[in-house]
C-alpha positions as semicolon CSV with decimal commas, in nm:
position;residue;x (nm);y (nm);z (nm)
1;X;-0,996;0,733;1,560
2;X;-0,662;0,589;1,405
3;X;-0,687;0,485;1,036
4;X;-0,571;0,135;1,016
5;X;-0,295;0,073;0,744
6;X;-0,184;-0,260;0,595
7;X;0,186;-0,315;0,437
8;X;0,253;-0,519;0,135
9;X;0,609;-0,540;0,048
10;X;0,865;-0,863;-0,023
11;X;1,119;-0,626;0,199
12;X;1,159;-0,693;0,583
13;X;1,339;-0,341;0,559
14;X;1,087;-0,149;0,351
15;X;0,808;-0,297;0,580
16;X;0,988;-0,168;0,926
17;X;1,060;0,158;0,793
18;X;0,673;0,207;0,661
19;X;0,570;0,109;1,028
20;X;0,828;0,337;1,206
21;X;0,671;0,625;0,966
22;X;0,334;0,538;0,987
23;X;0,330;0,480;1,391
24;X;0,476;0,832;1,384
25;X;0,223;0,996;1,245
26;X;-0,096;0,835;1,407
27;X;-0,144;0,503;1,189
28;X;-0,219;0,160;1,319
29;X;-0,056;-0,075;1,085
30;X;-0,298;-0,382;1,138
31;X;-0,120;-0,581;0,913
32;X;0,179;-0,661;0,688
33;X;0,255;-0,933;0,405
34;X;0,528;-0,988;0,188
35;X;0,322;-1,155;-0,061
36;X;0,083;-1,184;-0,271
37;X;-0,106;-1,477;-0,131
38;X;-0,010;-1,359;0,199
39;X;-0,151;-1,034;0,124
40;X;-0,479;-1,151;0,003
41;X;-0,484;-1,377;0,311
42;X;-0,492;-1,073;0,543
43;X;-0,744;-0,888;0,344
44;X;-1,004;-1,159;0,419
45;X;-0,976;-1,119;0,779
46;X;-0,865;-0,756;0,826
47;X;-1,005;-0,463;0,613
48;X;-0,788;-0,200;0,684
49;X;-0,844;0,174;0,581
50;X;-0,532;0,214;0,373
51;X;-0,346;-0,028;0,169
52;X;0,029;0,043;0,066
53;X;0,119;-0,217;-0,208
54;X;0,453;-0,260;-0,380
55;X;0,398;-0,386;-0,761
56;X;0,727;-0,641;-0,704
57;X;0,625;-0,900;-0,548
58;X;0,805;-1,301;-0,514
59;X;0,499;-1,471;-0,644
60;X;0,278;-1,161;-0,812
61;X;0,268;-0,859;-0,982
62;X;0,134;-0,563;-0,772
63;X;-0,069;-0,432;-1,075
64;X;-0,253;-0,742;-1,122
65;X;-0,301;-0,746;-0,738
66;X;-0,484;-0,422;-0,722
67;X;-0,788;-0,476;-0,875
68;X;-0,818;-0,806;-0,665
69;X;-0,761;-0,595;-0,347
70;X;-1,027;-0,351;-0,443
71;X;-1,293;-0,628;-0,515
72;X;-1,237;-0,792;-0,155
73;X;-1,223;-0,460;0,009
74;X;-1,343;-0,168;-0,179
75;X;-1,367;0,072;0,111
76;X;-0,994;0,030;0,115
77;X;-0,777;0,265;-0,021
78;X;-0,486;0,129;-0,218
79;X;-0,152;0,332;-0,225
80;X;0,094;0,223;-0,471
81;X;0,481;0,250;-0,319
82;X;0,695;0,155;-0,593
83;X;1,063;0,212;-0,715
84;X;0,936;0,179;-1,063
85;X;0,829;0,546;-1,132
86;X;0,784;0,519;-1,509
87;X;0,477;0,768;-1,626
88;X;0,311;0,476;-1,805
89;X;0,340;0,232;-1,478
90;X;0,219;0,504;-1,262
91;X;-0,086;0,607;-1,506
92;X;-0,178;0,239;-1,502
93;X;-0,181;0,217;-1,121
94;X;-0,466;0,530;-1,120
95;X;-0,610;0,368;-1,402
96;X;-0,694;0,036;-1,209
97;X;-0,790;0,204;-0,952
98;X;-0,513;0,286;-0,690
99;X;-0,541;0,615;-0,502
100;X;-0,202;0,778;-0,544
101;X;0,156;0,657;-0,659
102;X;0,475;0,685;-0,375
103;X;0,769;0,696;-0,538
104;X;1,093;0,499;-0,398
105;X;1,304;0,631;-0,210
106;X;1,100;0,822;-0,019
107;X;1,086;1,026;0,260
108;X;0,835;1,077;0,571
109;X;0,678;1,380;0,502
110;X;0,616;1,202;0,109
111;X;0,476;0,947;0,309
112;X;0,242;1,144;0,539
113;X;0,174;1,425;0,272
114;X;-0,023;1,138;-0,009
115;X;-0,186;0,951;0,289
116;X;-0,336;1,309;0,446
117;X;-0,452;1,368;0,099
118;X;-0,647;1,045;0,078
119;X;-0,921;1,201;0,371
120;X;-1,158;0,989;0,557
């Protein structure tokens, strides 16, 4: 069975080339929001296996997000995919609870390599 995948990121762009990756290697991305309320929105109705989160966000911070995600759905496994790659930001993201940190830019096999390494 597919894992199902959901997409939070303000970027039309970033979003498009998550799915094109994703789709590639065997993912069902069941959702996508490019906020925070949006994102939190989709969560109540869809409770996808993986959750790739961006920490920009127009009306939240993806930090604060997190542990919000992981009380509504904490089967879910959050992926942070951030262009903010400072040690400290990246420690706090495992701290509250995300599963791994992707680093932008990225590439596919980044992409594929962290979510193969989150298991079932």
């Amino acid at each position: 069975m597919s894992r199902t995948v959901m997409i939070v990121d303000d970027s039309l762009f970033m979003r498009k080339i998550l799915r094109g990756i994703l789709a590639e290697k065997g993912y069902v991305v069941t959702a996508e929001a490019a906020s925070g309320i949006e994102a939190m929105k989709n969560l109540h109705t869809n409770h996808p296996d993986i959750i790739l989160l961006d920490i920009i966000l127009p009306d939240s911070n993806g930090l604060d997000l997190l542990g919000e995600m992981i009380a509504v759905c904490p089967n879910s496994k959050v992926v942070v995919c951030s262009s903010i790659g400072q040690p400290m930001v990246m420690q706090k993201t495992l701290e509250l609870g995300a599963k791994a940190f992707i680093q932008k830019p990225f590439t596919p096999e980044n992409i594929a390599e962290v979510l193969e390494s989150l298991g079932d």
